[in-house]
N, C-alpha and C positions, 0 to 999 in steps of 0.2 A: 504494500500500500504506500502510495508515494505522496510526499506531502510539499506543496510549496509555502514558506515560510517567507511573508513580508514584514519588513520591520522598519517600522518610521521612526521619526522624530529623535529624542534626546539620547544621551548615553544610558542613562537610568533605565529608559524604555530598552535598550539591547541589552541589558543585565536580564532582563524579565526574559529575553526571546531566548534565549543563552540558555535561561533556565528551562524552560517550555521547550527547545530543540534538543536539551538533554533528558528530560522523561518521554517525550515519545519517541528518543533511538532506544532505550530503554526498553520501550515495550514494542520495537521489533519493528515502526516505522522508517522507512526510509528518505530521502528527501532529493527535492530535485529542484533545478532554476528553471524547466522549460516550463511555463503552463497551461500547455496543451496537453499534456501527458500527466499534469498533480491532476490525484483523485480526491484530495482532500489540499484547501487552503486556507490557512491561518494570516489576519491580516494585524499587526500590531498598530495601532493608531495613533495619531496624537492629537490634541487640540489648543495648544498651548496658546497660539496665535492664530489668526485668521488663513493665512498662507498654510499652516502644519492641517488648520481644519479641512481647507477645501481640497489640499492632496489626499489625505485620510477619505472623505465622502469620495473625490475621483476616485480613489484604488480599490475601492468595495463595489462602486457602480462598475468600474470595468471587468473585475472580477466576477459580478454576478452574473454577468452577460457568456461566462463559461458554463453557468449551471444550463442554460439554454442550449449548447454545442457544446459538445466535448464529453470529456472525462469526467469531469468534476461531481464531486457525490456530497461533499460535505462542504461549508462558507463559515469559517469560522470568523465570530470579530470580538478582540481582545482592546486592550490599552485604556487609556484617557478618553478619547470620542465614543468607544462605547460604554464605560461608565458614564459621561455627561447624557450623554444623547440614547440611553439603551432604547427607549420606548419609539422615538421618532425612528431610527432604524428599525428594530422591529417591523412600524405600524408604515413606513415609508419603503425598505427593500428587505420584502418577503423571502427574498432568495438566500438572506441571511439564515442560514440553523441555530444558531447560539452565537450569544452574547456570555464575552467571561468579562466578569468586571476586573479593576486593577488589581482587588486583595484575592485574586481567585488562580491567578498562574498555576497554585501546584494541584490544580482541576481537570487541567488541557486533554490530559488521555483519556479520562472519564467522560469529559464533553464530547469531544472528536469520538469515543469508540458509542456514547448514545446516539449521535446523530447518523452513524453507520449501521446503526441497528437500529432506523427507522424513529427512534423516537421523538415526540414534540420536545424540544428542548428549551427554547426561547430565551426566558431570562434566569431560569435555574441557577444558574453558575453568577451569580450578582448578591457580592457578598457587602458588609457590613466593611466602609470605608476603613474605617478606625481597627477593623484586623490588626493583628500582629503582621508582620513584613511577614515574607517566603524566604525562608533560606533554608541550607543546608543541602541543594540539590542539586544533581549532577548539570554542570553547562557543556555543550558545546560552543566552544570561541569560534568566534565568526570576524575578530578582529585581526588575524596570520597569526593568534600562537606566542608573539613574544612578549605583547604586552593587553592585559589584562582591565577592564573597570572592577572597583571592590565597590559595591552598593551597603555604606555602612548603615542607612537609613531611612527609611520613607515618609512621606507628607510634612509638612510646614506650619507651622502655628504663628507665623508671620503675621500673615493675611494684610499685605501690600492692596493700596487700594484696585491696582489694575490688572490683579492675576488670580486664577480662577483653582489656581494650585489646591489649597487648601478643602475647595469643595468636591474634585477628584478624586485625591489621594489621602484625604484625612491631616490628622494631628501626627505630630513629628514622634515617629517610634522608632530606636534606636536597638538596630540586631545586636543579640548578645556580643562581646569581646571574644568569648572562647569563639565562638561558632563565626568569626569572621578569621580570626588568624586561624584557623582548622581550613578555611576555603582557603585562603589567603595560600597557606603548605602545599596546598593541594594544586592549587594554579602553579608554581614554582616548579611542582612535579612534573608536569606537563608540559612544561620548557618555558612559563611566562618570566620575563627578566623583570618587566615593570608594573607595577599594580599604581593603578590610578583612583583617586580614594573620591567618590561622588554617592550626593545627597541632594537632597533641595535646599540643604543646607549640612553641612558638614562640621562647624563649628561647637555646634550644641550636641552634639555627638555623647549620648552617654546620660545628658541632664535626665532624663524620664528613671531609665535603667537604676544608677548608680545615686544621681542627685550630684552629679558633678560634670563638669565637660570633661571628660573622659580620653577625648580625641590627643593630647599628648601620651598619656599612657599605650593609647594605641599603638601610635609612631614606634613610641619605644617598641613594644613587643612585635610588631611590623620588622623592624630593623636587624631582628636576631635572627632573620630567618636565612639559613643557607643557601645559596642561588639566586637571591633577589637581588636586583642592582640598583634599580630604582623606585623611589615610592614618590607620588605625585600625589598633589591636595589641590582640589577645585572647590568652587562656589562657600567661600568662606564668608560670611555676612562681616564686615568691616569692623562693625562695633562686637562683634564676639571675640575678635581677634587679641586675645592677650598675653602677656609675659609667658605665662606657662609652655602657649604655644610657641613663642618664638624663640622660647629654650630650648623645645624638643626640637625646631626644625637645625637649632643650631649643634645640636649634641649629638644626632641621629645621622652617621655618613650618608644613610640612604636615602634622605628627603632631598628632594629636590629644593634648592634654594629658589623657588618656584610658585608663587602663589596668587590664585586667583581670586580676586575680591569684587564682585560686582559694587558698583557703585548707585549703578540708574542714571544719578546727574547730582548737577555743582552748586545749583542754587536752592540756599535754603528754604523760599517758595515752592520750587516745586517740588523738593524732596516731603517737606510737610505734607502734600495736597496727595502722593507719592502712598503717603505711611510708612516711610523710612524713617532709620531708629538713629538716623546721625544726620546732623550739618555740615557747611560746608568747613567751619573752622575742624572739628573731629577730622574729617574725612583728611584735611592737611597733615596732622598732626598721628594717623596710625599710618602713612605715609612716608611724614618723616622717621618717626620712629622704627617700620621697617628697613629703609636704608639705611639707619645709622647702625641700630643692628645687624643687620646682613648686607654689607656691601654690595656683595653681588645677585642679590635677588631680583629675580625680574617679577614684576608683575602687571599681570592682565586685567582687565575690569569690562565690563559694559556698561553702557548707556541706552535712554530711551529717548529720541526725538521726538519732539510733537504731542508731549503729556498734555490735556486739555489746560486750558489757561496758561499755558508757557508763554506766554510774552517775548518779542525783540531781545528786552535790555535781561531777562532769563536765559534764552539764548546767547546771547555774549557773555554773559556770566562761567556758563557749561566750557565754551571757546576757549577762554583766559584762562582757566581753573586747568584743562586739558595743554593750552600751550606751557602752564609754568610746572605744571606735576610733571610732566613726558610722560606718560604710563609705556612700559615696555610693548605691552602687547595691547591693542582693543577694537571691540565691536558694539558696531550701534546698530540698533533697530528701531524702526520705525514704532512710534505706536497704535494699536491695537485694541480697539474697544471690544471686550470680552463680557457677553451676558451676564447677567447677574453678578457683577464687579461694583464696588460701588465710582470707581473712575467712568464708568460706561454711562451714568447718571448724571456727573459733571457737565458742567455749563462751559461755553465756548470752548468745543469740540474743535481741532484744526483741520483743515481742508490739506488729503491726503498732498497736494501740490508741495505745500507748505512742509508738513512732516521730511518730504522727503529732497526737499531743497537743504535742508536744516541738518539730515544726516547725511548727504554730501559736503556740506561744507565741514562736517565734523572728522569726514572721513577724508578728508582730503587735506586735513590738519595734521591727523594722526600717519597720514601716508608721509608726508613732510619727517615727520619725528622717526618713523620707522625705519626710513633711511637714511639718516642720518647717525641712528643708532647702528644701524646694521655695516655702514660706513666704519663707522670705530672700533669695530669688533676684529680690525684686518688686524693680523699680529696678533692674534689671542689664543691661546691654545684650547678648545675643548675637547669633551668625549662625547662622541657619537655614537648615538647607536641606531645601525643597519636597518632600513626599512624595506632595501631593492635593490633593483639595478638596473641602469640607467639605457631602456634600448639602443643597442649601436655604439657604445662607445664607451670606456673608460672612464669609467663614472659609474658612483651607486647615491641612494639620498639618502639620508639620514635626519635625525633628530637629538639637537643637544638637550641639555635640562630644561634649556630658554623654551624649549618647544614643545607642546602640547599633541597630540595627535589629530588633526581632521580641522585644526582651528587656528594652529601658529604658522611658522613659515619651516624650511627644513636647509639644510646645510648639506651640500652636493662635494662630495669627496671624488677628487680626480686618484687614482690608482691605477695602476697593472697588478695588483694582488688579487686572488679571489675570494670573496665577501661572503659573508652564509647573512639572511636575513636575522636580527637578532644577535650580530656581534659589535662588542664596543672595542674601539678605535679611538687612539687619540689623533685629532686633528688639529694642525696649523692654520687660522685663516687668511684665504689669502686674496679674498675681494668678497664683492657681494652683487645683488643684483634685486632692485625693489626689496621683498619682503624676504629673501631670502639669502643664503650664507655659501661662500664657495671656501674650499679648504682642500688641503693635502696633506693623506696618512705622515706622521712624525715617523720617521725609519729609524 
C-alpha cells in the first residue's frame, strides 16, 4: 500500500510528518512521490498566514480530484488548517476521509487503516488542543540525515494580537527532558550531526514541566552526547532570553553561537498594539548585551510590515532601529489578517500596496547590511558543514554556524577532495557573493 506524504509549512509541522512517516513504515506502509500510483494520501497543512492557507486549501482540492481518477482510496488531512477549518473541509470537500487534528499524529495508522476498511471516519481523530505533545516515536528524516529538528514543545501562551497560534495548537506544553535527549541519542545514531532545537517558543522551555526554564539544562545534557557537533536554538522570544541562557550557550562547545530572536518590529507603538512583551529600549539592550557577551554571535530576527495603524514616522522608526542594530540574518513579512485575531478587528487596516512597499524597503536595507557583512567575513576561518555538491564543478555548499538550514545563506567550498554530505571542514574565506560565502578547505 503506497502512501504519498505532503508536508507544508513550518519546521514544527515536519517534526509531526517525520513522526506520522515513521509509524506507518512501521506498520508495513510504503511511500512514494508519484501520485498517480499513492493509494492513500496524507496532506500536512498549514495556516499560519494567508499564503500557507491558500497552498494548504490548493493541495487538498488538487488532490481530491485523484479520488475521481486514479488510484487513490484514502485523502487524508492533518496539520493546523484542518484543526482551524475541520468542519468547513469536511462540509466543503467530501472527498476528504479524515481529518487528524494537530494533538492526534500518533493516530495516523488507525485513521489511514479505518478509512481502508470503509469506515465513516470524518472528524474522529480531533482531539483536545491542550493534549500532551507526541513524542517518543519513531521518525523518518526527510531533511538528508545529517541534521535533524528536536520539537522541544508545542503551542504558545503568548497570544500576540495577530497570530492565531495559540487557538491551533493550544497552551505551551513542554516534552519531558529525558524523552527529548532519549530522541535527541537516537537521531545521532542514525548519522544526524546537528539537532536544531524549535518550538513556538523555545525559551520557556520547561516552565509548565519543572516551574523553571529548563532550556539551559537542556543544552547542557544536549552537549554530552557522543557524535553530535552541532546544537542550534530558534524562535527565542527576546524578553525570555536571560543570563542563565547565555551561560549555557557560552559553556556548551556544541551550541551554536547562533540565535534567533524574532522581534516583529522597532517601534514601541506598534509593538504595544502587537502584544509584544518588550520595547524598543529592551529590545537595544538584550542586543547589546548578546554581543558583548558573545562576540561572535550572529543573530536572526523577523519582522512584520504593514501591522494595522503602523504609520510613516512607525515605519522609519523599524528602518533606523534595523540600520543601527545590523541584525546578522532577517526576514520580513508582510502582514496578514488572521480570523479571529484580535489584530484582524483593528482599525486602519493597510492596503496590501503599502505592506509591501514597506517590506521592500526593509529588505532592501537589510540586503545592504548582509553584504557588507558577508564582505568582512573574507579572511575568516570557519567550519563547514557539507550539504552537496556542486553540479559540474569543484565545488560542494555548505553551512557554517552563521547559517540556518532553508532560511540563511551557505558558504560554497572550492576543493578537488571528495566531500560525503554531512562532513565538517575547516574553511578559509575567500570572497562572497550577495547572501552568500565562498571559501577554500585549510590543507
Amino acid at each position: 500500500m503506497k502512501i504519498l506524504f505532503v508536508s507544508l509549512g513550518c519546521d514544527k509541522n515536519l517534526v509531526d510528518t517525520e513522526m506520522m512517516l515513521g509509524q506507518l513504515s512501521q506498520d508495513g506502509f510504503t511511500f512514494t512521490d508519484d501520485e498517480t500510483e499513492a493509494e492513500v494520501i496524507v496532506i500536512n497543512t498549514c495556516c499560519f498566514i494567508n499564503d500557507a492557507k491558500e497552498e494548504s486549501i490548493n493541495t487538498i482540492l488538487e488532490m481530491a480530484e485523484l479520488k475521481k481518477e486514479g488510484t487513490l482510496k484514502a485523502l487524508v488531512v492533518t496539520g493546523c488548517l484542518a484543526q482551524r477549518y475541520k468542519e468547513e473541509i469536511q462540509t466543503e470537500i467530501p472527498e476528504v476521509d479524515c481529518i487528524l487534528g494537530t494533538t492526534a499524529i500518533d493516530q495516523i495508522v488507525e485513521a489511514v487503516r479505518e478509512v481502508l476498511n470503509g469506515q465513516e471516519v470524518g472528524l474522529k481523530h480531533i482531539e483536545d488542543i491542550n493534549r500532551q505533545p507526541v513524542y517518543g516515536k519513531k521518525r523518518i528524516m526527510t531533511t538528508g540525515g545529517h541534521y535533524a529538528y528536536l520539537k522541544i514543545a508545542e503551542g504558545c501562551d503568548k497570544h500576540c494580537t495577530y497570530c492565531i497560534i495559540p487557538k491551533i495548537r493550544g497552551n505551551f506544553r513542554s516534552v519531558p527532558m529525558d524523552a527529548l535527549v532519549e530522541e535527541a541519542k537516537q537521531l545521532v545514531e542514525q548519522g544526524v550531526k546537528e539537532l536544531i532545537l524549535v518550538a513556538q517558543e523555545t525559551t520557556l522551555y520547561g516552565m509548565d514541566l519543572y516551574g523553571r526554564k529548563a532550556l539551559p539544562e537542556l543544552l547542557d545534557k544536549l552537549n554530552e552526547i557522543r557524535g553530535l557537533y552541532w546544537i542550534r536554538i530558534l524562535y527565542c522570544y527576546p524578553e525570555e532570553v536571560n543570563q542563565e541562557l547565555i551561560d549555557a550557550i557560552k559553556r556548551n562547545d556544541k551550541v551554536c553561537h547562533y540565535l534567533d530572536i524574532p522581534i516583529q518590529h522597532g517601534s514601541d507603538a506598534v509593538l504595544k498594539r502587537m502584544g509584544r512583551r518588550t520595547n524598543e529600549k529592551q529590545l537595544r539592550e538584550i542586543v547589546a548585551k548578546l554581543r558583548e557577551e558573545i562576540p561572535d554571535i550572529c543573530l536572526r530576527t523577523t519582522l512584520i510590515s504593514g501591522f494595522p495603524g503602523e504609520t510613516d514616522d512607525d515605519h522609519d522608526i523599524v528602518m533606523n532601529f534595523i540600520d543601527e542594530l545590523e541584525f546578522d540574518r532577517l526576514g520580513v513579512f508582510t502582514y496578514s489578517p488572521e480570523e479571529d485575531t484580535p489584530a484582524a478587528m483593528m482599525e486602519n487596516q493597510l492596503e496590501e500596496e503599502v505592506k509591501e512597499d514597506r517590506r521592500a524597503e526593509l529588505m532592501e536595507l537589510q540586503q545592504d547590511i548582509a553584504y557588507e557583512k558577508a564582505d568582512a567575513m573574507v579572511g575568516e576561518k570557519l567550519m563547514v558543514m557539507i550539504e552537496g555538491k556542486v553540479a559540474d564543478e569543484n565545488a560542494y555548499v555548505g553551512r557554517s554556524y552563521k547559517d540556518a538550514p532553508n532560511v540563511d545563506g551557505y558558504v560554497f567550498v572550492n576543493t578537488d577532495r571528495n566531500l560525503m554530505t554531512g562532513d565538517f571542514v575547516p574553511v578559509t574565506i575567500i570572497g562572497s557573493y550577495e547572501y552568500d560565502l565562498i571559501g577554500e578547505i585549510d590543507e
